[in-house]
C-alpha positions as CSV (number, residue, x, y, z in Angstrom):
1,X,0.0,0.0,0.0
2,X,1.4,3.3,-1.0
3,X,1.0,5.8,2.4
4,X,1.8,9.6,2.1
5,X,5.0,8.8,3.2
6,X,5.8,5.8,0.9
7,X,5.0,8.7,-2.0
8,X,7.4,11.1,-0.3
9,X,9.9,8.8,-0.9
10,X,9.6,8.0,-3.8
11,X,9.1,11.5,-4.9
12,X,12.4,12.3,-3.1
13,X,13.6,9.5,-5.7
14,X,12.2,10.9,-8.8
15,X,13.4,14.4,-8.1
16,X,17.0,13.2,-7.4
17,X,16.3,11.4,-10.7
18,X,15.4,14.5,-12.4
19,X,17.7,16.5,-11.2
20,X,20.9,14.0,-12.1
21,X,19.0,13.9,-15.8
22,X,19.3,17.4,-16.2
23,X,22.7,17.6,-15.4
24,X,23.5,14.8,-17.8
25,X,21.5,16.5,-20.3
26,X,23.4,19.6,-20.1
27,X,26.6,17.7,-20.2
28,X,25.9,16.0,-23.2
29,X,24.7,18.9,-25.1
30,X,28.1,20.8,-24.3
31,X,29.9,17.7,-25.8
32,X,27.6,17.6,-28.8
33,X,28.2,21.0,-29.5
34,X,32.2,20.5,-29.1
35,X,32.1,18.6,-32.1
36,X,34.4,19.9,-35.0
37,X,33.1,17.3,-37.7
38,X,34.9,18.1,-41.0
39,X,37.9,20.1,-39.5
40,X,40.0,17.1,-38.7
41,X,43.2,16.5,-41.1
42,X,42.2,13.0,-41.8
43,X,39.4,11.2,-43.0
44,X,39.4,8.6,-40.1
45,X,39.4,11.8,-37.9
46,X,36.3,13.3,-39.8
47,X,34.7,9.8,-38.7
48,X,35.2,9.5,-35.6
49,X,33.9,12.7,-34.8
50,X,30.6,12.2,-36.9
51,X,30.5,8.5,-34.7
52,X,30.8,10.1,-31.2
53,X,28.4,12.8,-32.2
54,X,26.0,10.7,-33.5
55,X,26.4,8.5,-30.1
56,X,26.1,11.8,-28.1
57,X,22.8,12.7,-29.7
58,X,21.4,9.3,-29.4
59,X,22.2,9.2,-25.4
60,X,20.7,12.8,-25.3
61,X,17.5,11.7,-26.5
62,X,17.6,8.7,-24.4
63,X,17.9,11.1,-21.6
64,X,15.2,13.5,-23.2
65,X,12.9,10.4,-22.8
66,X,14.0,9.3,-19.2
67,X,13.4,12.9,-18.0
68,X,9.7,13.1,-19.4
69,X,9.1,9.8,-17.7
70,X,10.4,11.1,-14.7
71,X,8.4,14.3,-14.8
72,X,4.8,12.5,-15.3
73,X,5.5,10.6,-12.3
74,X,6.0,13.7,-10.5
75,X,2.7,15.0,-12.1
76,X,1.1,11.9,-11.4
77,X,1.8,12.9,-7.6
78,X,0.5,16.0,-7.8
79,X,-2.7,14.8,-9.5
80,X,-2.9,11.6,-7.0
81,X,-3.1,9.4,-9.3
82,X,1.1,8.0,-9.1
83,X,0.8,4.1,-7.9
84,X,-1.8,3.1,-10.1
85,X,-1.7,1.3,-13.1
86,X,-2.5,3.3,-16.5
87,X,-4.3,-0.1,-17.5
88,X,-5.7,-2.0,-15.1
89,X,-6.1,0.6,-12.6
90,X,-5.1,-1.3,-10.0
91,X,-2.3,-0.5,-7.8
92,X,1.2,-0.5,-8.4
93,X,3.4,-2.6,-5.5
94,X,5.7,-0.4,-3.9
95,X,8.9,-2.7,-4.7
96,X,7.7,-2.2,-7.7
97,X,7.9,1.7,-7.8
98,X,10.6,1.8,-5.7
99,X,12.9,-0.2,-8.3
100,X,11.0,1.8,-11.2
101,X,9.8,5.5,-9.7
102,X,8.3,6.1,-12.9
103,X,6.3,2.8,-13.8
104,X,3.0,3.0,-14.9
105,X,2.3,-0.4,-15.2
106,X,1.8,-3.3,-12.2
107,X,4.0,-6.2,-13.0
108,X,1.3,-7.9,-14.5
109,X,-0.1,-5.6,-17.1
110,X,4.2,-5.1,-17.8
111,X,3.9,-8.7,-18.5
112,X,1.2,-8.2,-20.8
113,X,2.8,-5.9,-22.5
114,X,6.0,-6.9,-24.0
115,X,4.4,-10.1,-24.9
């Protein structure tokens, strides 16, 4: 059962989450934009640069996602609706949320769903 306290824990959780997201976010942005594709001497050089940006957006959108996740839960909080489950409506175990903040599924209807 998820008492007010439970939630405040596990909104403490989610904002830590958020808060380490952003700062990876802004990390990977400033590596993105270091990116000097096409002013290397070398071919290879031009190649790698175009590889590790392409692997620096592709983490940042990863991260993009994560942090939405991560901010419905926290709106799901607000709107006391966080712990149940977006199909079944049923409740969400805390184990559950506290291994996954931002699930929105019980384990059963998870189940169900990546069949």
């Amino acid at each position: 059962m998820l008492t007010p306290a439970r939630i405040e824990r596990l909104r403490g959780y989610l904002l830590e989450e958020q808060a380490n997201l952003k700062q990876q976010l802004a990390g990977l942005l400033d590596a993105a934009q270091e990116a000097n594709i096409g002013l290397g001497n070398h071919m290879a050089e031009d190649a790698t640069a175009a590889f590790d940006q392409a692997t620096t957006v592709s983490l940042h959108r990863g991260q993009e996602l994560m942090l939405a996740e991560v901010q419905k839960a926290l709106h799901r909080i607000a709107t006391g609706t966080y712990g149940l489950c977006e199909r079944c409506g049923g409740e969400i175990d805390f184990a559950r949320l506290k291994a996954v903040p931002h699930a929105t599924l019980c384990m059963s209807c998870q189940r169900q769903a990546e069949l």
